[in-house]
C-alpha positions as CSV (number, residue, x, y, z in Angstrom):
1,X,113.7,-69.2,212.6
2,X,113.5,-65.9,212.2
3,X,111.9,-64.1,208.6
4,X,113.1,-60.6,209.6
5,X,116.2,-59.1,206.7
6,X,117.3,-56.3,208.9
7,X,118.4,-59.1,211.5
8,X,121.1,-60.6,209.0
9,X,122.9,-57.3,208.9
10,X,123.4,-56.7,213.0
11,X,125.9,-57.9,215.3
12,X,126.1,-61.7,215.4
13,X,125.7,-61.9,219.0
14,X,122.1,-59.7,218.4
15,X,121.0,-62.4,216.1
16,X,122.3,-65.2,218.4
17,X,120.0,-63.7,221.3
18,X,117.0,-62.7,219.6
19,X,117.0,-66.2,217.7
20,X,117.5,-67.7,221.7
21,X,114.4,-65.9,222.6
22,X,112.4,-67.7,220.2
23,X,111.1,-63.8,218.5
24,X,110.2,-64.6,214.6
25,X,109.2,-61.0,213.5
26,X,109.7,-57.5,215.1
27,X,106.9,-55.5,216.2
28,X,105.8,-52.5,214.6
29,X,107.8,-50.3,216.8
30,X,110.6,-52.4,216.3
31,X,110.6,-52.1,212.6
32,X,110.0,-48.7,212.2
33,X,112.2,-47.3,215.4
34,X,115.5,-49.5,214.7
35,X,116.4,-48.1,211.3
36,X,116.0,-44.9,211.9
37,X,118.0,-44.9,215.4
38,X,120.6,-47.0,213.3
39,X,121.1,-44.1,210.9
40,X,121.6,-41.8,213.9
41,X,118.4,-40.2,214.0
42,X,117.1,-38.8,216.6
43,X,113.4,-40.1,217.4
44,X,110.6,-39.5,219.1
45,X,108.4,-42.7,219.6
46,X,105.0,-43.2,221.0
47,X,103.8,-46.8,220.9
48,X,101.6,-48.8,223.5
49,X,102.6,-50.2,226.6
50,X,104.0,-54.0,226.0
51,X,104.5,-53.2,221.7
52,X,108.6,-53.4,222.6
53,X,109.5,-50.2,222.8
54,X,112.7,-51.5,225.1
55,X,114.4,-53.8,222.2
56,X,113.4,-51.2,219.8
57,X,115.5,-48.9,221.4
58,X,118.4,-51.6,222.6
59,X,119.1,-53.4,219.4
60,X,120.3,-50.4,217.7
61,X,121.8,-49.2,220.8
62,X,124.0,-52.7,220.9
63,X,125.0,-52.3,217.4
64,X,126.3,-49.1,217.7
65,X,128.7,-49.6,220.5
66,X,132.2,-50.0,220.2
67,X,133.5,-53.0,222.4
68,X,137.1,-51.8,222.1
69,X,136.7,-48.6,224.1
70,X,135.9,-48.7,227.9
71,X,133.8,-45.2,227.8
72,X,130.7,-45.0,229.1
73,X,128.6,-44.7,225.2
74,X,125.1,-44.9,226.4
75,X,122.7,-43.4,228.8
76,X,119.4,-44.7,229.3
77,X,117.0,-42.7,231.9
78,X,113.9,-44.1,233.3
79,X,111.7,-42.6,236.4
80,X,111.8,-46.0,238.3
81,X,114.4,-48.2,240.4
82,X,112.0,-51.2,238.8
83,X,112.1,-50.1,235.3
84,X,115.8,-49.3,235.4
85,X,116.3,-53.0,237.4
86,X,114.3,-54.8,234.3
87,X,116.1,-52.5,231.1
88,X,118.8,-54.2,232.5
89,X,118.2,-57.4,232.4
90,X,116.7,-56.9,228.4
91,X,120.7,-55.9,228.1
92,X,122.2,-58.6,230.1
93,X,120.1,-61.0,228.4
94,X,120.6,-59.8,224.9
95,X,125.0,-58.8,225.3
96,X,125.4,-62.5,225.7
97,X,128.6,-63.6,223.6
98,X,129.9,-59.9,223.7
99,X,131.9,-57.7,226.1
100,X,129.5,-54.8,226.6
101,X,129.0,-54.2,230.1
102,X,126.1,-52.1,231.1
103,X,124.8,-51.2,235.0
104,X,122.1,-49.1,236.7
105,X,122.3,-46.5,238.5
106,X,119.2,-45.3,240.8
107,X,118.3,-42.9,243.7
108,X,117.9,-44.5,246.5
109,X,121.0,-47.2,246.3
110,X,124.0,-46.9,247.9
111,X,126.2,-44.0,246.3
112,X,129.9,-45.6,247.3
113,X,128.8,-49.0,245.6
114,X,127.5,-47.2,242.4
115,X,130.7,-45.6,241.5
116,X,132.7,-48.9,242.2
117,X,130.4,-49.9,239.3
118,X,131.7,-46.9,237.2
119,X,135.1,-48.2,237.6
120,X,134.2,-51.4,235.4
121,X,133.6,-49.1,232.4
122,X,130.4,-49.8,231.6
123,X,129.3,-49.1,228.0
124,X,125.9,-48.4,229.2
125,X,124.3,-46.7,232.1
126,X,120.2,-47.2,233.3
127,X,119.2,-44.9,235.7
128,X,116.7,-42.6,237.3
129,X,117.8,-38.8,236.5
130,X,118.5,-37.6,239.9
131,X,121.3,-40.4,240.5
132,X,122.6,-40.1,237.1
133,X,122.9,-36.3,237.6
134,X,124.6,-36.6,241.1
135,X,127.0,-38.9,239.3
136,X,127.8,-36.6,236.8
137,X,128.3,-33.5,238.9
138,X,130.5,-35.9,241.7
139,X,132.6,-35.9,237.8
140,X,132.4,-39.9,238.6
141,X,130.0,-40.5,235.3
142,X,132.0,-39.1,232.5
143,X,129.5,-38.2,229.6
144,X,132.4,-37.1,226.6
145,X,132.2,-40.4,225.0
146,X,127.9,-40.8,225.0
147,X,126.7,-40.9,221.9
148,X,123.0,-41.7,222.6
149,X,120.5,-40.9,225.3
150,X,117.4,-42.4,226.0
151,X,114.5,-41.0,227.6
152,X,111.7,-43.8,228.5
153,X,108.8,-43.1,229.7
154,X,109.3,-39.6,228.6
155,X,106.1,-38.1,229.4
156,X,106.7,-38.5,232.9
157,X,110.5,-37.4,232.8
158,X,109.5,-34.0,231.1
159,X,107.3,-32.9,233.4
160,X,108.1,-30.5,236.3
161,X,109.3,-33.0,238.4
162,X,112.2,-34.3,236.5
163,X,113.2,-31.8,233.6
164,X,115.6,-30.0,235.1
165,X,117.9,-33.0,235.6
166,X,117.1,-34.6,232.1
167,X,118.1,-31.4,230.6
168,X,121.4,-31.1,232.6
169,X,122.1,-34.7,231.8
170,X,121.3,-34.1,228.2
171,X,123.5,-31.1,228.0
172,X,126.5,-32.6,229.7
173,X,127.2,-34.8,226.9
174,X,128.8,-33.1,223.0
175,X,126.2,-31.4,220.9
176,X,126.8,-34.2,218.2
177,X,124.5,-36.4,220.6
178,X,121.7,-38.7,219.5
179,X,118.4,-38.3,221.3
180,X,116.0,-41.2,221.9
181,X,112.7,-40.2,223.8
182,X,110.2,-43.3,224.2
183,X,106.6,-42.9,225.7
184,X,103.0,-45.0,225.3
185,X,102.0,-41.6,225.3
186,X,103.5,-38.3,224.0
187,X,101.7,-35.2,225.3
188,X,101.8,-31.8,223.2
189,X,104.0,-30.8,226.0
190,X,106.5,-33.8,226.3
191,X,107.0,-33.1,222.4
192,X,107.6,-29.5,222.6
193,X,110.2,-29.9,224.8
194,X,111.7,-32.7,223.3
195,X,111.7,-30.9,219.9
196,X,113.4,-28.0,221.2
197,X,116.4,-30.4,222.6
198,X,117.1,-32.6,219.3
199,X,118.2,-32.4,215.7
200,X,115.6,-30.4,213.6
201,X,115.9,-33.5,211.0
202,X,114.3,-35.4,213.4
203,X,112.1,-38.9,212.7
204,X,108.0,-38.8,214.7
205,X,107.1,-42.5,215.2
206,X,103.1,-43.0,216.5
207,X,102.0,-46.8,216.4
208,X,98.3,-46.4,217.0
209,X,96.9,-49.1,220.0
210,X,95.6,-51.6,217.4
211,X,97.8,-53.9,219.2
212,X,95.8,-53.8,222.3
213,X,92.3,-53.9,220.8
214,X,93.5,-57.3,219.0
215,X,94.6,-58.7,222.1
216,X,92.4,-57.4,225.0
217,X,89.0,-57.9,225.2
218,X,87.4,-55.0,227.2
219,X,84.5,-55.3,229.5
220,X,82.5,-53.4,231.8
221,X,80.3,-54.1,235.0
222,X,77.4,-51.4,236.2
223,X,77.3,-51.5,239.9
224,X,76.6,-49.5,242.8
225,X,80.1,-48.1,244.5
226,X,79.4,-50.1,247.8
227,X,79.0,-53.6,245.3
228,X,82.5,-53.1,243.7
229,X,84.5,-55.0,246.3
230,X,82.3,-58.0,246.4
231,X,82.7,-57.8,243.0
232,X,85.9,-57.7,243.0
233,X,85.9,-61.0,245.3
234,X,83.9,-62.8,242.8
235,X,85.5,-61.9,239.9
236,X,88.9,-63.6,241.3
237,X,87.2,-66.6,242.1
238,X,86.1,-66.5,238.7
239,X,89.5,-65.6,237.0
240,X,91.7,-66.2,239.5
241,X,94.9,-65.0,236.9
242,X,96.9,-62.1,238.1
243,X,95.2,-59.1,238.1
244,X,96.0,-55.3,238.9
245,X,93.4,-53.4,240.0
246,X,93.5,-49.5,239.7
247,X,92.3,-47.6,242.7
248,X,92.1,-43.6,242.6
249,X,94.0,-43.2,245.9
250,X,95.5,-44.9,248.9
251,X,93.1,-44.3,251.9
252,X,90.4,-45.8,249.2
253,X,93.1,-48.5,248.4
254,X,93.7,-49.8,252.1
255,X,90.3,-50.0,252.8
256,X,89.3,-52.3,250.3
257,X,92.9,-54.1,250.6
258,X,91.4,-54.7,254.1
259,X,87.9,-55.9,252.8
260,X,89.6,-58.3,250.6
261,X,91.7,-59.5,253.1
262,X,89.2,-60.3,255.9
263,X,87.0,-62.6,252.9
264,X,90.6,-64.4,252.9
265,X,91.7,-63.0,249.5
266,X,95.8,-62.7,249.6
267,X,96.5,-58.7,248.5
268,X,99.6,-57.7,247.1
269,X,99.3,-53.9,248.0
270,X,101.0,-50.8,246.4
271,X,101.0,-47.3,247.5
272,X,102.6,-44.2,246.6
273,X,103.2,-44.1,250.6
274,X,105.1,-47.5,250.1
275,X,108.3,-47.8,251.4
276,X,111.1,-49.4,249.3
277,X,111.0,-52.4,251.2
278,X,107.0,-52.9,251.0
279,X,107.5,-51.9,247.5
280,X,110.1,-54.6,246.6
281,X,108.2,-57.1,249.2
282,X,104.6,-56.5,247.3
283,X,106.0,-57.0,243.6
284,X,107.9,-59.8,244.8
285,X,105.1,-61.7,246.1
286,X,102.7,-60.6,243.4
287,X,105.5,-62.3,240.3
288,X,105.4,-65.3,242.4
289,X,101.5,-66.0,242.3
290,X,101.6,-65.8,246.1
291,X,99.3,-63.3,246.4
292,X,98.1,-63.1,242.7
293,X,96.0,-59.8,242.9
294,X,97.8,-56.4,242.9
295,X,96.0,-53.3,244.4
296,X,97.4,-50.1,242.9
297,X,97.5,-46.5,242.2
298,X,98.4,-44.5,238.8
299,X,101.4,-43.2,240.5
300,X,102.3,-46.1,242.3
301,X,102.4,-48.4,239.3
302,X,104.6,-45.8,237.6
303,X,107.4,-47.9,235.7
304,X,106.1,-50.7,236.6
305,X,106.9,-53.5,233.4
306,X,105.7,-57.2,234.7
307,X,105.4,-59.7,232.3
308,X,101.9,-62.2,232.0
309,X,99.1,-60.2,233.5
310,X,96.3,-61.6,232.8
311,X,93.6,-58.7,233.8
312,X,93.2,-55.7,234.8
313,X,90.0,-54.0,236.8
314,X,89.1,-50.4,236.8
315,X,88.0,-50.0,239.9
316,X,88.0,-46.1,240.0
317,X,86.9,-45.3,236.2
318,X,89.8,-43.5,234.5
319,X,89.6,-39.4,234.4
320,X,91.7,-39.3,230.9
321,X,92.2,-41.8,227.6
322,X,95.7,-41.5,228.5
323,X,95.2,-43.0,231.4
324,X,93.1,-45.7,230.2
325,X,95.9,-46.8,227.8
326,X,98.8,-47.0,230.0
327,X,96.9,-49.0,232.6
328,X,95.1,-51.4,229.8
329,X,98.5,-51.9,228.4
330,X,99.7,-53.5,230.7
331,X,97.5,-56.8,229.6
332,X,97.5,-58.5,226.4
333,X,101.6,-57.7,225.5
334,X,103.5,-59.3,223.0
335,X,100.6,-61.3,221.4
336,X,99.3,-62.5,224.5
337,X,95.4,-62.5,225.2
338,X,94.5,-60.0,228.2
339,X,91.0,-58.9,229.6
340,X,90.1,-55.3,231.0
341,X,87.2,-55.2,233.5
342,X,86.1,-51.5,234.4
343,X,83.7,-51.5,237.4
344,X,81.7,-48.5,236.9
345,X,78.5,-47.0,238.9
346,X,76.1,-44.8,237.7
347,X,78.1,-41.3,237.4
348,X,80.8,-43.2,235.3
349,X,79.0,-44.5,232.8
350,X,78.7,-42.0,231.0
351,X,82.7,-41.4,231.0
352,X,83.1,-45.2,230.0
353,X,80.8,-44.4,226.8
354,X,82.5,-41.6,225.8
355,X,85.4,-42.9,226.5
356,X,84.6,-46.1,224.0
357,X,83.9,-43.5,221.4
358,X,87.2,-41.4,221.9
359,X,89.2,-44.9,221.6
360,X,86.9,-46.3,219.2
361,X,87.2,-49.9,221.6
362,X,83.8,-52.1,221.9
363,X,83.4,-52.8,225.9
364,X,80.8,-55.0,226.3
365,X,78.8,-55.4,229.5
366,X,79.2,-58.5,231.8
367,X,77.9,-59.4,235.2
368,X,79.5,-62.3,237.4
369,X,77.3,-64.8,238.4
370,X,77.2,-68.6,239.0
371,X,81.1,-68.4,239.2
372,X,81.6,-66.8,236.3
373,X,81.9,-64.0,233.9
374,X,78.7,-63.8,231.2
375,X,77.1,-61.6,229.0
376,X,74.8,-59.1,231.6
């Protein structure tokens, strides 16, 4: 059963489903985010990848909506068809025993079908911002009744690419708004530009990444840049879990997919060249333990959220912190043990040190030998 007092004062079908998913106390983003978002407060949250950022945002989301109108009340936007795709199935899991409706809405999907969702009345809408703009400008999405947007992942949606259509969407909807932006990392820039759209009484939320240094042990194996695929090999046989490995682009990543491949490894590969079918195909395949290693690129992975990975290998050093964090996080979530392997030659060594020291993480050298992963 479940020690958390805030619980006893939500929706009963909230406390139904977080009791059914077996979730005892919330996480530090979850405690800190949901009050504040339940006094209608808008927030600005930065907390590491796999902390539950999602239900932090959700819960109070659920609460607030009001089953008896059919209005569209809340928008969430996300950069990816696979992060939209699994938001939605956190709602559909967690709106069981109530009538709010949500549905997705995402660039790439047939348009016609999307606004024969819009005629169900969903109370809440996922979906990447071009679609959701499209929608709104077609006058199909009504925004009059929204009372709260969310902006996940925000650090990439307020960047060049993207901030034209989440301001739109944002300014579509009354000035009364609430404004929700969610990131595992908040640049100076994302917050500048968030700070200019919300309330000036807003609430700054930073959970530091003690999380992942609890959880995660960190690791790192000098070699020579020609050695890191045979690695690689031997490290799977060693801890054969599923593993993403980070590559720093995709000529690099289909060469050693092909290496792998021809020493009978089974490669899940991603690209950002991937088409939506390879994309689907390769995720599909990589869930299902089929082919339990994951090559990948920091853009490729982008919105990725998939549950139970057990490590992750640099196999390009990381250029930034930043982007050490979001690809760490993505082991040891939700209380889970994880392992980070960074395979770094001579040059990148001395990034890995300074890096250690910037993060203040321990990574301890290993080598792989006689099956297995020891101290080097």
């Amino acid at each position: 059963m479940t020690n958390w007092s805030q619980l006893q004062t939500l929706k009963h079908f909230i406390k139904e489903n977080w009791q059914q998913a077996w979730f005892v106390q919330p996480t530090p983003i979850q405690k800190q985010a949901i009050p504040s978002i339940l006094e209608e407060k808008d927030v600005i949250a930065q907390s590491p990848t796999g902390s539950g950022k999602t239900l932090a945002y959700i819960i109070p989301i659920l609460e607030q909506i009001d089953e008896s109108k059919r209005d569209l009340q809340s928008v969430i936007i996300v950069p990816s068809r696979e992060l939209a795709m699994q938001i939605l199935e956190v709602i559909q899991k967690f709106t069981i025993g109530s009538d709010i409706k949500a549905a997705a809405f995402i660039g790439g999907a047939n348009i016609k079908k999307q606004v024969e969702k819009l005629k169900v009345k969903p109370h809440i809408a996922v979906g990447t911002p071009g679609r959701i703009r499209e929608l709104i400008k077609m006058k199909k999405m009504k925004m009059h009744q929204v009372k709260t947007i969310v902006i996940d992942e925000a650090d990439q949606l307020m960047n060049q690419e993207h901030i034209q259509d989440v301001e739109a969407i944002i300014k579509s909807t009354l000035k009364e708004r609430q404004l929700l932006f969610f990131s595992a990392t908040i640049t100076k820039n994302t917050e500048v530009k968030a700070k200019s759209l919300m309330k000036e009484d807003f609430v700054h939320i930073s959970i530091e990444n003690q999380r992942q240094r609890g959880n995660t042990d960190y690791f790192y194996i000098p070699c020579e840049q020609r050695e890191k695929v045979e690695i690689i090999r031997k490290i799977m046989h060693a801890h054969p879990g599923r593993t993403i490995t980070y590559i720093k682009n995709n000529e690099q990543l289909e060469e050693v997919a092909l290496k792998l491949t021809f020493h009978g490894l089974p490669v899940a590969i991603l690209t950002g060249d991937s088409t939506k079918w390879e994309r689907k195909q390769a995720l599909k395949e990589f869930r299902s333990n089929k082919k339990p290693l994951l090559l990948t690129t920091d853009v490729a992975a982008r919105g990725l959220d998939i549950e139970n990975i057990d490590l992750i290998i640099h196999y390009d050093f990381p250029s930034t912190s930043t982007q050490f964090i979001h690809r760490s996080g993505r082991t040891g979530r939700m209380g889970k043990k994880g392992t980070v392997i960074s395979l770094v030659n001579a040059k990148e060594r001395s990034f890995l040190k300074k890096m250690s020291q910037e993060l203040k993480i321990l990574m301890k050298m290993k080598k792989v030998a006689y099956g297995k992963i020891i101290d080097a």
